[in-house]
DSSP file (Angstrom, degrees, kcal/mol; ACC not computed):
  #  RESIDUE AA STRUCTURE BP1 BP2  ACC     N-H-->O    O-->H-N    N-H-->O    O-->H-N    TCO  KAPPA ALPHA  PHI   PSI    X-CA   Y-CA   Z-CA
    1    1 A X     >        0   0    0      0, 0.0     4,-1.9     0, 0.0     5,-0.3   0.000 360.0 360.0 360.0 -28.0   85.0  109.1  108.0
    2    2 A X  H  >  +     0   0    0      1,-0.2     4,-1.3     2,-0.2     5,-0.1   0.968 360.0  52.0 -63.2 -36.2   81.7  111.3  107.7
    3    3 A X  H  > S+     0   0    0      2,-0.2     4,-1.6     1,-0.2    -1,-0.2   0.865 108.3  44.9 -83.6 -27.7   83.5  113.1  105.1
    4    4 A X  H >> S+     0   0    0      1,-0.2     3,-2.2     2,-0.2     4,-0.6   0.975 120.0  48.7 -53.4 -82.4   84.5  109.8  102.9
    5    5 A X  H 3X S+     0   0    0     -4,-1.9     4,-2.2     1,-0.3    -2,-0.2   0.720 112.7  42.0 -50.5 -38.7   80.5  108.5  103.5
    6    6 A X  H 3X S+     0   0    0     -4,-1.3     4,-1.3    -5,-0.3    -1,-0.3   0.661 115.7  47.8-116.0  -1.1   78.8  111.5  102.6
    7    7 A X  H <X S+     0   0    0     -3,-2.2     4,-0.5    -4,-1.6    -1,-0.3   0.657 114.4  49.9 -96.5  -0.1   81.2  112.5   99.1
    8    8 A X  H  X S+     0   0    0     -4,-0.6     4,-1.6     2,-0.2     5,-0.4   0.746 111.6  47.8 -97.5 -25.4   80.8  108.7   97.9
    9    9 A X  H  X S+     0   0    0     -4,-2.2     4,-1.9    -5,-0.3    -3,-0.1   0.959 109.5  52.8 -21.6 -69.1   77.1  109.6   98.6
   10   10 A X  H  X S+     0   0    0     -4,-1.3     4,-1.7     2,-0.2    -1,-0.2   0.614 115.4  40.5 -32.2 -44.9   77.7  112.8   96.6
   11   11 A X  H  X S+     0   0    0     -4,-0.5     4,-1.7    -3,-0.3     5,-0.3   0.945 106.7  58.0-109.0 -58.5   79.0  110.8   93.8
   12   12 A X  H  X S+     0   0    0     -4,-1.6     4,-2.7     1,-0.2    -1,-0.2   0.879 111.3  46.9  -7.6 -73.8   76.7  108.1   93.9
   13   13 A X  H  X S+     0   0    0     -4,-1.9     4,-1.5    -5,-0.4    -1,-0.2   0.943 109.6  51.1  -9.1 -77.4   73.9  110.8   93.4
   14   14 A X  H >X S+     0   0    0     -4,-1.7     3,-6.2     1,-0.3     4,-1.0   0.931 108.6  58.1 -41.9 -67.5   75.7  112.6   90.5
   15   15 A X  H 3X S+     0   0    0     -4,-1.7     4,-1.6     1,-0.3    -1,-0.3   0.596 109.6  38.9 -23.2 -69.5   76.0  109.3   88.9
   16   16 A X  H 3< S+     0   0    0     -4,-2.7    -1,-0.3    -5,-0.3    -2,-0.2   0.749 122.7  39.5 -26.7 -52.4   72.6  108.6   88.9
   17   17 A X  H << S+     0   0    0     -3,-6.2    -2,-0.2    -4,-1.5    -1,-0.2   0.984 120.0  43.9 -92.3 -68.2   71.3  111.9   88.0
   18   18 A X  H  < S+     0   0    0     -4,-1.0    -2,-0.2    -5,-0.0    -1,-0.2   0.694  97.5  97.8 -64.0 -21.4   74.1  112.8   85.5
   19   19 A X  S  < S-     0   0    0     -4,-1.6     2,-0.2    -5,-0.4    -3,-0.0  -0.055  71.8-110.0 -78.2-179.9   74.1  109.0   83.5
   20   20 A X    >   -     0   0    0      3,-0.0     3,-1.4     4,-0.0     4,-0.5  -0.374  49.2 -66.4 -91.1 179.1   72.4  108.1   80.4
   21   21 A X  T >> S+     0   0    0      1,-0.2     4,-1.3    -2,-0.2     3,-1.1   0.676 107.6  80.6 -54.4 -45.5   69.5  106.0   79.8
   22   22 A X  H 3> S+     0   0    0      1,-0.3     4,-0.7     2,-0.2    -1,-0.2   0.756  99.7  41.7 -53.0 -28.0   70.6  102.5   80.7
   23   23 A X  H X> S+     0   0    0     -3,-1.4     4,-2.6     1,-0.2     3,-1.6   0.977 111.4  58.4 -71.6 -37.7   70.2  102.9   84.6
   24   24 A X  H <> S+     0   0    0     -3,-1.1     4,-0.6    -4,-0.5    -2,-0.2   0.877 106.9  46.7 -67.6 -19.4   66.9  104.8   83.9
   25   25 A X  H 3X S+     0   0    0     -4,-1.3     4,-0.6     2,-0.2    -1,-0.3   0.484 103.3  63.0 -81.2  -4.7   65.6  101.6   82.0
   26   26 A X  H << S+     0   0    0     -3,-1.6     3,-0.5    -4,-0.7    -2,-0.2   0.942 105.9  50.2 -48.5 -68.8   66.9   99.4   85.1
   27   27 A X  H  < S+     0   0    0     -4,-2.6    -2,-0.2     1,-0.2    -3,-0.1   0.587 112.6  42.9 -36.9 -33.1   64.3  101.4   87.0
   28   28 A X  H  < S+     0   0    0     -4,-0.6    -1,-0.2    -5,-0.3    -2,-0.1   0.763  88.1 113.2-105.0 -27.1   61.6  100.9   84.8
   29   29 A X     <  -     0   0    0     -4,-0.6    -3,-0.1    -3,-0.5     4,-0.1   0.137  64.8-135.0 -64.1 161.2   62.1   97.2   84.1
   30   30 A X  S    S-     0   0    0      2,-0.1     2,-0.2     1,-0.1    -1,-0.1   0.583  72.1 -44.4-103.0  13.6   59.5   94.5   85.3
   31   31 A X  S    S+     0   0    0     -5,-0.1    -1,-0.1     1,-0.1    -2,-0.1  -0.949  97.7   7.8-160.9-128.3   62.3   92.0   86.7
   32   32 A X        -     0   0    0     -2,-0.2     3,-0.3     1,-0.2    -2,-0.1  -0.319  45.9-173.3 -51.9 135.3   65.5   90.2   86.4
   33   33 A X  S    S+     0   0    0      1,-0.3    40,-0.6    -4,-0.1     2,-0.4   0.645  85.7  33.2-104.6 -10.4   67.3   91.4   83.5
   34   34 A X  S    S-     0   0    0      2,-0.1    -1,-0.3    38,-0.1     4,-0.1  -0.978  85.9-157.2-137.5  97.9   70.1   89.2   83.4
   35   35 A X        +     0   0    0     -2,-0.4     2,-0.3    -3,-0.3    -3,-0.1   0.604  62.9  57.6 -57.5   9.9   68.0   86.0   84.8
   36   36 A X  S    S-     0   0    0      1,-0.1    -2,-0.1     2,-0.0     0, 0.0  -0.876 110.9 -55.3-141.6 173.0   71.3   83.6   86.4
   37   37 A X        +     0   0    0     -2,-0.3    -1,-0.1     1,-0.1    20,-0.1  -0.076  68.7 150.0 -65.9 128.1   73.8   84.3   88.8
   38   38 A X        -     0   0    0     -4,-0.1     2,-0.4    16,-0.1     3,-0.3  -0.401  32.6-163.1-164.2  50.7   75.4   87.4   87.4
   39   39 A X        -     0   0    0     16,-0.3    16,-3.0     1,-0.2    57,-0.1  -0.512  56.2  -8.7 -61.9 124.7   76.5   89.1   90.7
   40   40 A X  S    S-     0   0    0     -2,-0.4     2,-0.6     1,-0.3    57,-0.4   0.979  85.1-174.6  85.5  87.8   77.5   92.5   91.2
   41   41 A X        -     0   0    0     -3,-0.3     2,-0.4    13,-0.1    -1,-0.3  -0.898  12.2-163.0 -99.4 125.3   77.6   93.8   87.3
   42   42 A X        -     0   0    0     55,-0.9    57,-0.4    -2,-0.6    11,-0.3  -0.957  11.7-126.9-114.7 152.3   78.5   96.7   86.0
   43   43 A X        +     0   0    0     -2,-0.4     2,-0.3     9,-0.1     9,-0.3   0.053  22.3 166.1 -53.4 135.6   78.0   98.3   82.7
   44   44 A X  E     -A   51   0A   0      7,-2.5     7,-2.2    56,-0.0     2,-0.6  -0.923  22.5-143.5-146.7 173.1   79.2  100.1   79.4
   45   45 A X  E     +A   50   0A   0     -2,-0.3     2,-0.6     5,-0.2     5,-0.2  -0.960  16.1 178.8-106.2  89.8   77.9  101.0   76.2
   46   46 A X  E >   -A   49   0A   0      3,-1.2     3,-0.8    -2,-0.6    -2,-0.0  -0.915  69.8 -39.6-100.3 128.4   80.5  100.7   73.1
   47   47 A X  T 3  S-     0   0    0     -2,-0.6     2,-0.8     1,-0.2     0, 0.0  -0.380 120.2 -26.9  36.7-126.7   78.3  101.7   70.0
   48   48 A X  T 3  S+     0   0    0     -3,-0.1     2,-0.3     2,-0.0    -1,-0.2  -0.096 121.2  87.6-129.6  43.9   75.1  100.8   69.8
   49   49 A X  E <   -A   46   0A   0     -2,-0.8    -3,-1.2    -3,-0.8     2,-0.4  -0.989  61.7-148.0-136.5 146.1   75.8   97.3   72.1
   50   50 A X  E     -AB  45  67A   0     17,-5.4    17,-3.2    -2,-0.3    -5,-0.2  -0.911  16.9-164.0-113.2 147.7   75.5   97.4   76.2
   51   51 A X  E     -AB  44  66A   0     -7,-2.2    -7,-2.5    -2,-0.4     2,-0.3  -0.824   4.5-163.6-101.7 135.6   78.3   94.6   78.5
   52   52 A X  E     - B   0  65A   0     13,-0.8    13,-2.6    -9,-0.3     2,-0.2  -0.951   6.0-152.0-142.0 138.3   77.9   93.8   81.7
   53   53 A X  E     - B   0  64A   0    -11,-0.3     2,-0.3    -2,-0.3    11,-0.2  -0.518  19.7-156.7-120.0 164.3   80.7   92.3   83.5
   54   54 A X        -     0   0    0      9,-1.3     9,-0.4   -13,-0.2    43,-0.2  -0.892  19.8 -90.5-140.4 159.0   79.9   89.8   86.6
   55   55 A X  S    S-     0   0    0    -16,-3.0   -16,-0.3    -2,-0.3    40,-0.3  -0.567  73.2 -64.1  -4.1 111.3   81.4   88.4   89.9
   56   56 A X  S    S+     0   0    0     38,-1.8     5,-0.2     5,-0.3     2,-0.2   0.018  85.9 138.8   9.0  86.1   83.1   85.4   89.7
   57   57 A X  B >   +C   60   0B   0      3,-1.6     3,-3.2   -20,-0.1     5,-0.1  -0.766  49.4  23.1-150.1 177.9   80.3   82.6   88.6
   58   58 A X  T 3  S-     0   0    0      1,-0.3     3,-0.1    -2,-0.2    -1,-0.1   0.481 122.0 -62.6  53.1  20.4   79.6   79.9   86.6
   59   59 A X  T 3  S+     0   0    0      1,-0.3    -1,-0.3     2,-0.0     2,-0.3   0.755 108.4 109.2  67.4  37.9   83.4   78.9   86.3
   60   60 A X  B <   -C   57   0B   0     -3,-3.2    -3,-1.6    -5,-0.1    -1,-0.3  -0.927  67.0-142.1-148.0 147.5   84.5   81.9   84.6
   61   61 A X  S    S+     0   0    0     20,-0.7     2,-0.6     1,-0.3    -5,-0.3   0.667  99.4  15.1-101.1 -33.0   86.6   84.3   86.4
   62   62 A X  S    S-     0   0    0     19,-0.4    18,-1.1    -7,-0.1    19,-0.4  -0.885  84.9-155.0-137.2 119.8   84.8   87.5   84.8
   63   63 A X        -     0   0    0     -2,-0.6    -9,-1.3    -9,-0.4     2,-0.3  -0.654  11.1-145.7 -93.6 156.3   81.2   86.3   83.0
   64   64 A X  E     -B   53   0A   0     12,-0.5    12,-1.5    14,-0.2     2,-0.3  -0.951  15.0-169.3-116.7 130.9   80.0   88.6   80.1
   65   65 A X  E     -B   52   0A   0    -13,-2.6   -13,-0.8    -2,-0.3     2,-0.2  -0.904   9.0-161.8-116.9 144.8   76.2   89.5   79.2
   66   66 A X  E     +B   51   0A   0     -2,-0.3     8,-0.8     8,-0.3   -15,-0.3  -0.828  14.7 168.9-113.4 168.9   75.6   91.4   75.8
   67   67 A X  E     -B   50   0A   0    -17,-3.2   -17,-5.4    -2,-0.2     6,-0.1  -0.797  22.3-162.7-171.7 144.5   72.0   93.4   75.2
   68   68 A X  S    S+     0   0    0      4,-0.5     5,-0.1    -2,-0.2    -1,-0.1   0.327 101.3  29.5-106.9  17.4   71.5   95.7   72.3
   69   69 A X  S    S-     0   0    0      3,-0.1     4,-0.1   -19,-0.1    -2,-0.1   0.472  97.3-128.8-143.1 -18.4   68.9   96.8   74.0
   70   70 A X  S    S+     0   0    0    -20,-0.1     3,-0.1     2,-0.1    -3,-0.0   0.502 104.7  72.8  45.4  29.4   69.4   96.5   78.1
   71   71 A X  S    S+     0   0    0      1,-0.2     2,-1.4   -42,-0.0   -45,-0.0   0.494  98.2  43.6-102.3 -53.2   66.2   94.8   78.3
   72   72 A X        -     0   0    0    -38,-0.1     2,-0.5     2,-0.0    -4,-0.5  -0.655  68.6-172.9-116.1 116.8   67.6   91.3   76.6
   73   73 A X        -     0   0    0     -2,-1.4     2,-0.7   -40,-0.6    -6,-0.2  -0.683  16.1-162.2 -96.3 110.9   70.7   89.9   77.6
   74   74 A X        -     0   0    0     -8,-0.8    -8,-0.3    -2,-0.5   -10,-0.1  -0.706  26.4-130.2 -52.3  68.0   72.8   86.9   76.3
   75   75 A X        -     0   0    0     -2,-0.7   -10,-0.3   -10,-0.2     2,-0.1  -0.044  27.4-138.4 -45.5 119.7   75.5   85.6   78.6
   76   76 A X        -     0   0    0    -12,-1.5     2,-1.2     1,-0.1   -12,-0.5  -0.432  13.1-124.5 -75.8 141.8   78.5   85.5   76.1
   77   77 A X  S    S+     0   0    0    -14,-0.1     2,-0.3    -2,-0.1    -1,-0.1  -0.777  77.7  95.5 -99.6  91.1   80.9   81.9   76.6
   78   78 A X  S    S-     0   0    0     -2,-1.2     2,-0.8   -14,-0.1   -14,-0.2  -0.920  71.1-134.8-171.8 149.1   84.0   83.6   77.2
   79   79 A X        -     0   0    0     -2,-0.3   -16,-0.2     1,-0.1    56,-0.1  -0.724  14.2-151.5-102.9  76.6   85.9   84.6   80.3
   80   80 A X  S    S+     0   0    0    -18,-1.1    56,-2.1    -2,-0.8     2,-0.6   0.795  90.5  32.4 -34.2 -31.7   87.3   88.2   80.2
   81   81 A X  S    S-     0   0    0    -19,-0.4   -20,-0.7    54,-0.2   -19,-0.4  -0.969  83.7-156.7-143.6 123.9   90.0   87.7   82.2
   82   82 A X    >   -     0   0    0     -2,-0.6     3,-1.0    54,-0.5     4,-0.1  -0.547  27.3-121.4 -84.5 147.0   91.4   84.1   81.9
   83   83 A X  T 3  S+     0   0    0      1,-0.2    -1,-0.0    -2,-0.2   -23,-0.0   0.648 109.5  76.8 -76.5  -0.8   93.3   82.8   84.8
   84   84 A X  T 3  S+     0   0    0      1,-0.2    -1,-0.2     0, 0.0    -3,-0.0   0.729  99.8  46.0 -38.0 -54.6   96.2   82.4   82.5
   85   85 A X  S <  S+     0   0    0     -3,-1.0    53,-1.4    51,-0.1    -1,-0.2   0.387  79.1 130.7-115.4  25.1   96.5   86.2   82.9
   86   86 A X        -     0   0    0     -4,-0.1    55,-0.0    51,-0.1    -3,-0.0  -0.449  65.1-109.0 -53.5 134.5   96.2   86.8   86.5
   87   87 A X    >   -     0   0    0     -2,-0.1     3,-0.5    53,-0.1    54,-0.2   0.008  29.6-111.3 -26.9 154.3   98.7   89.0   88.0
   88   88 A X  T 3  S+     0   0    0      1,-0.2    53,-0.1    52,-0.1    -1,-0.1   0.667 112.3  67.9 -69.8 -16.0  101.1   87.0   90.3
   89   89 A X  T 3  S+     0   0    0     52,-0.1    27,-2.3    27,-0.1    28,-0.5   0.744  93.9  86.3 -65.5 -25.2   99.6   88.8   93.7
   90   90 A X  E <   -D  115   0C   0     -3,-0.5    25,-0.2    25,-0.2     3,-0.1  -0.616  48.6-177.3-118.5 169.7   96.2   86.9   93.2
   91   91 A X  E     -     0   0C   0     23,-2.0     2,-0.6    -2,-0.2    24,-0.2   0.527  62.8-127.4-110.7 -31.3   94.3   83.3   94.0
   92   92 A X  E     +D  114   0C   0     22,-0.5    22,-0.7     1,-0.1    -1,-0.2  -0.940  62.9 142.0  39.3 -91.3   91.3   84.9   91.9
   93   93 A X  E     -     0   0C   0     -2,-0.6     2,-0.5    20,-0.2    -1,-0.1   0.916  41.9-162.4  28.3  69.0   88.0   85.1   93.0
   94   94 A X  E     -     0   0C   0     19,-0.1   -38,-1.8    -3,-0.1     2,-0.3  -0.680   8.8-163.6 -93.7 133.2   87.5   88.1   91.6
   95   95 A X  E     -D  112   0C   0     17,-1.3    17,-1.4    -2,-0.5   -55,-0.1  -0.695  57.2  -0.8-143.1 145.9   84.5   90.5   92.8
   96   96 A X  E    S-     0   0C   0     -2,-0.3    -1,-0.3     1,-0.2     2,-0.2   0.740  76.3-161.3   5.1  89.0   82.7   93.8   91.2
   97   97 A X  E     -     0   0C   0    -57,-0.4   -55,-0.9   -43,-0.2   -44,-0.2  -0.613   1.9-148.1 -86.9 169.7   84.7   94.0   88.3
   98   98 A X  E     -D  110   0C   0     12,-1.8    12,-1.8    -2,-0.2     2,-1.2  -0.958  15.5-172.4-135.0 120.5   84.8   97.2   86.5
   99   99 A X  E     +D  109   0C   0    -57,-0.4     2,-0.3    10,-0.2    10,-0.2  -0.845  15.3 157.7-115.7 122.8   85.2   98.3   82.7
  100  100 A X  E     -D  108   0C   0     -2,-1.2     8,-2.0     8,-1.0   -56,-0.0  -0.835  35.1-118.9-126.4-172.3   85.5  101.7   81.7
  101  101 A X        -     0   0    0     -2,-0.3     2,-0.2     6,-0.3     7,-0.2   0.113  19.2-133.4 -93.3-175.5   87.2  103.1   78.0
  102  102 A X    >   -     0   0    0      5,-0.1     3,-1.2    -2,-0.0     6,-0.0  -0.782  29.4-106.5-122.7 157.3   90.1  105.2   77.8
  103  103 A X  T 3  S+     0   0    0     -2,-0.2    -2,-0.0     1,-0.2     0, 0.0   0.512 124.7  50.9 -60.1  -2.3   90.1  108.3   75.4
  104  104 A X  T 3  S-     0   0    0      2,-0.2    -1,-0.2     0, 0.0     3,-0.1   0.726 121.7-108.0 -84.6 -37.6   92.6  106.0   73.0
  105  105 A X  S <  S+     0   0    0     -3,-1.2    -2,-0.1     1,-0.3    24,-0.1   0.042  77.6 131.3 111.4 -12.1   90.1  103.0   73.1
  106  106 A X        -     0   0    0     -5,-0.1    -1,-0.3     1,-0.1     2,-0.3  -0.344  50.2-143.8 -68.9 136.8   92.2  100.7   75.3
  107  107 A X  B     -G  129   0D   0     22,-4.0    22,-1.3    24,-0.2    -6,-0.3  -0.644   6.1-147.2-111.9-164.7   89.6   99.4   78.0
  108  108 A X  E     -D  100   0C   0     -8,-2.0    -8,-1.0    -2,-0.3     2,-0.5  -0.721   4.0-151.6-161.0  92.5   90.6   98.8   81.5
  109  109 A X  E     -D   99   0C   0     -2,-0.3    18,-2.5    18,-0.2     2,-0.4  -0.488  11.9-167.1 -84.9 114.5   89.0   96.0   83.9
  110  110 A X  E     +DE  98 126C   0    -12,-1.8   -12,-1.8    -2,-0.5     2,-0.3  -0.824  27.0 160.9 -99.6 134.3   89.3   97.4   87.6
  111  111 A X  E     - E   0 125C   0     14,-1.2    14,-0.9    -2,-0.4     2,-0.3  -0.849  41.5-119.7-140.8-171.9   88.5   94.1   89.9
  112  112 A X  E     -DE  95 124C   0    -17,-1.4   -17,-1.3    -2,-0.3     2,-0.3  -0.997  32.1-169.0-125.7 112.8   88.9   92.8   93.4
  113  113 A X  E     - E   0 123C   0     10,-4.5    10,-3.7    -2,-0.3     2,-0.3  -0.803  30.0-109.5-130.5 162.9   91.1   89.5   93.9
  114  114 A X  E     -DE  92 122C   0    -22,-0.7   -23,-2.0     8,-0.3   -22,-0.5  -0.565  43.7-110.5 -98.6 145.8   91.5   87.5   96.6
  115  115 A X  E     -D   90   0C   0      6,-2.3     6,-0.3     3,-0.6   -25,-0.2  -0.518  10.6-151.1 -78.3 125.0   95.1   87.9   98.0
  116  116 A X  S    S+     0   0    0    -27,-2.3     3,-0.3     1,-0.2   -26,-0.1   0.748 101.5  49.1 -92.5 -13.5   97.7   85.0   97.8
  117  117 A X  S    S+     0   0    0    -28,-0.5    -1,-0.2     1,-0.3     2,-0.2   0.785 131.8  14.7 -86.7 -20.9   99.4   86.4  101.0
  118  118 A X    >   -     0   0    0      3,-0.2     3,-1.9     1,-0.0    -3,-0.6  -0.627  67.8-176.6-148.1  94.9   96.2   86.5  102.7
  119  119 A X  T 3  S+     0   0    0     -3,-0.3    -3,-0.1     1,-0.3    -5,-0.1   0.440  82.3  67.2 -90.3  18.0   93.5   84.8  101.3
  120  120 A X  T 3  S+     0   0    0     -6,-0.1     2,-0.4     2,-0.0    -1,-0.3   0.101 104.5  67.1 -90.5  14.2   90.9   85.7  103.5
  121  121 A X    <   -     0   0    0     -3,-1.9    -6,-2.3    -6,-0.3     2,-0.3  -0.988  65.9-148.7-135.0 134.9   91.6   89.4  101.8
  122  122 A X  E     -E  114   0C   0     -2,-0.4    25,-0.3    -8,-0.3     2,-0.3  -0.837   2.3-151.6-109.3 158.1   91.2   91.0   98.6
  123  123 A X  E     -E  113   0C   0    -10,-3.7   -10,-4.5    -2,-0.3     2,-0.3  -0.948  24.4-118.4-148.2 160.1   93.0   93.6   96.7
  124  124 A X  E     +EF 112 145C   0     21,-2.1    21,-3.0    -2,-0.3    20,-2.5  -0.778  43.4 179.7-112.2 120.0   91.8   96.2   93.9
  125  125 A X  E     -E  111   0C   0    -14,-0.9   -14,-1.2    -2,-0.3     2,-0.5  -0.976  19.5-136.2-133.6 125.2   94.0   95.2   90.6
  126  126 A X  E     +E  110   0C   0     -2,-0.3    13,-1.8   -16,-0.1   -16,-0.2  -0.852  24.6 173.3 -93.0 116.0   93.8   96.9   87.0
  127  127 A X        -     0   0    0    -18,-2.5     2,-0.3    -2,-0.5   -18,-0.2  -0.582  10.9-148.8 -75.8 166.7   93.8   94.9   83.3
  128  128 A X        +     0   0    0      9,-0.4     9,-1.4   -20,-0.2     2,-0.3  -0.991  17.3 177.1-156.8 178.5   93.4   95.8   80.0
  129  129 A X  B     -G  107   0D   0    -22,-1.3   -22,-4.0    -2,-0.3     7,-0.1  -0.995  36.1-136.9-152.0 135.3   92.5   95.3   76.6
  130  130 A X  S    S+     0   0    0     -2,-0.3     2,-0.2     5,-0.2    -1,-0.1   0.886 103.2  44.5 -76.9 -17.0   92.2   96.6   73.3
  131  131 A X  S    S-     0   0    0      4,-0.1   -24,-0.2   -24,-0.1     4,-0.1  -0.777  83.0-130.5-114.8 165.3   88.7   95.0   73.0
  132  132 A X  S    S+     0   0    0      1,-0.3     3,-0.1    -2,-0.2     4,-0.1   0.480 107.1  51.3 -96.7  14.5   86.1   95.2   75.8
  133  133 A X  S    S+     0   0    0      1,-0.4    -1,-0.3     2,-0.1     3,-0.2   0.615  99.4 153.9-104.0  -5.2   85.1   91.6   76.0
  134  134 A X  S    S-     0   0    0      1,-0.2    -1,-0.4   -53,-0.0     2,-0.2  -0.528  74.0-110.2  96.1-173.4   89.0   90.8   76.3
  135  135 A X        -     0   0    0    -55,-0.5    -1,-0.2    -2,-0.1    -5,-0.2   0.190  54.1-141.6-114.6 140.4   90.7   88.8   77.4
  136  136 A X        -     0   0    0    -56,-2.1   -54,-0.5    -3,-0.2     2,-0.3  -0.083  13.0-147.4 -83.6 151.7   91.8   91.5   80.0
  137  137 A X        -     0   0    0     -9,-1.4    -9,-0.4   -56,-0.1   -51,-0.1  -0.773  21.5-115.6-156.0 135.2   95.7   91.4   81.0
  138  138 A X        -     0   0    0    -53,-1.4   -11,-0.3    -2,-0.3     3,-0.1   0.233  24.2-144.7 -65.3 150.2   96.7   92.3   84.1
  139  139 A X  S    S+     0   0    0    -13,-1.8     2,-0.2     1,-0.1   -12,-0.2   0.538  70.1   7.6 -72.0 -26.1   98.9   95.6   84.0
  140  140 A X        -     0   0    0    -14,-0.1    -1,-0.1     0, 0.0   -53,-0.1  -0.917  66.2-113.5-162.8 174.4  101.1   95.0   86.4
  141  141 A X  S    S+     0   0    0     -2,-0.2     2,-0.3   -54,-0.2   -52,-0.1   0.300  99.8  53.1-102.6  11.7  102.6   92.5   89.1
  142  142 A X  S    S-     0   0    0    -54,-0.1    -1,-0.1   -53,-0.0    -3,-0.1  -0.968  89.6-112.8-136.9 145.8  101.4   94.4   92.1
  143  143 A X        -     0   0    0     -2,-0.3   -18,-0.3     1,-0.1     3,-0.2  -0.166  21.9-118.2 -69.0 178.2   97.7   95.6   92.8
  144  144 A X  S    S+     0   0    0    -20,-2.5     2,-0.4     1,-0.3   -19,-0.2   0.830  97.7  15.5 -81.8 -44.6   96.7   98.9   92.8
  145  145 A X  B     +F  124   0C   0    -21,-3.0   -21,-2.1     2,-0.0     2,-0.3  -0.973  65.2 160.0-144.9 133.8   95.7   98.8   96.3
  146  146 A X        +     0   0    0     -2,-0.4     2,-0.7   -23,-0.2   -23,-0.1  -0.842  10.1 176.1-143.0  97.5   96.4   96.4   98.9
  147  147 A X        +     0   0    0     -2,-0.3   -25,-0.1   -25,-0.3    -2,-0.0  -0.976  16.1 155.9-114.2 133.6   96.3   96.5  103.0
  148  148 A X              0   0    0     -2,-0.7    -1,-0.1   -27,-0.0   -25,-0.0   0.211 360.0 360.0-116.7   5.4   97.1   93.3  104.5
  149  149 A X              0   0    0      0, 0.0    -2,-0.0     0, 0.0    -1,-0.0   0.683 360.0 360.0 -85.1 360.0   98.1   94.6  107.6
């Protein structure tokens, strides 16, 4: 377990140290940057526009913020991942999604849904898209990772 804690440490770090500017202008900024409930976001850059992807909020299963600048944000009205194209394994509630690119262009929303066999449980489930606001569809009918035991 030490070793798990102290390489997601490791990586944490790199991240930090190794990323481009948007986190270091996180740091600098003089408060909320996305003012409304816009839990647990994370980021990309496609050309010369930053997205930020949210927690389950506001009756949309994945909320969107734009900024061309990552000081001033919009919240986009659109749902990245509709519940239309939930996997069969999930209830939704879906928690710290994640977009990254692929070298092709296809992007690829990693989330956390709540479990229909146990819904006191979530499991880590992959979508995609050819565009990165979506709408994301799920990849497969079983998550990527699941313990229910």
């Amino acid at each position: 377990m030490y070793f798990v804690h102290t390489t997601f440490l490791l990586l944490v770090h790199l991240c930090t140290i190794c990323s481009s500017h948007p986190f270091y202008k996180r740091g600098i900024s003089d408060g909320p940057v996305i003012a409304s409930n816009f839990a647990d976001p994370a980021f990309i850059q496609v050309n010369e526009t930053y997205y930020a992807f949210s927690t389950t909020s506001d009756h949309k299963n994945v909320p969107i913020a734009t900024s061309t600048d990552f000081n001033n944000w919009a919240i986009a009205d659109i749902d990245a991942f509709p519940t239309s194209n939930f996997p069969s394994w999930t209830t939704g509630g879906i928690w710290a999604p994640d977009v990254v690119q692929l070298p092709g262009g296809t992007f690829v929303l990693y989330y956390s849904g709540t479990s229909k066999d146990d819904t006191s449980k979530h499991c880590v489930g992959a979508a995609t898209s050819p565009s990165v606001t979506g709408p994301y569809v799920s990849s497969s009918g079983e998550p990527l990772a699941c313990d229910l035991k």
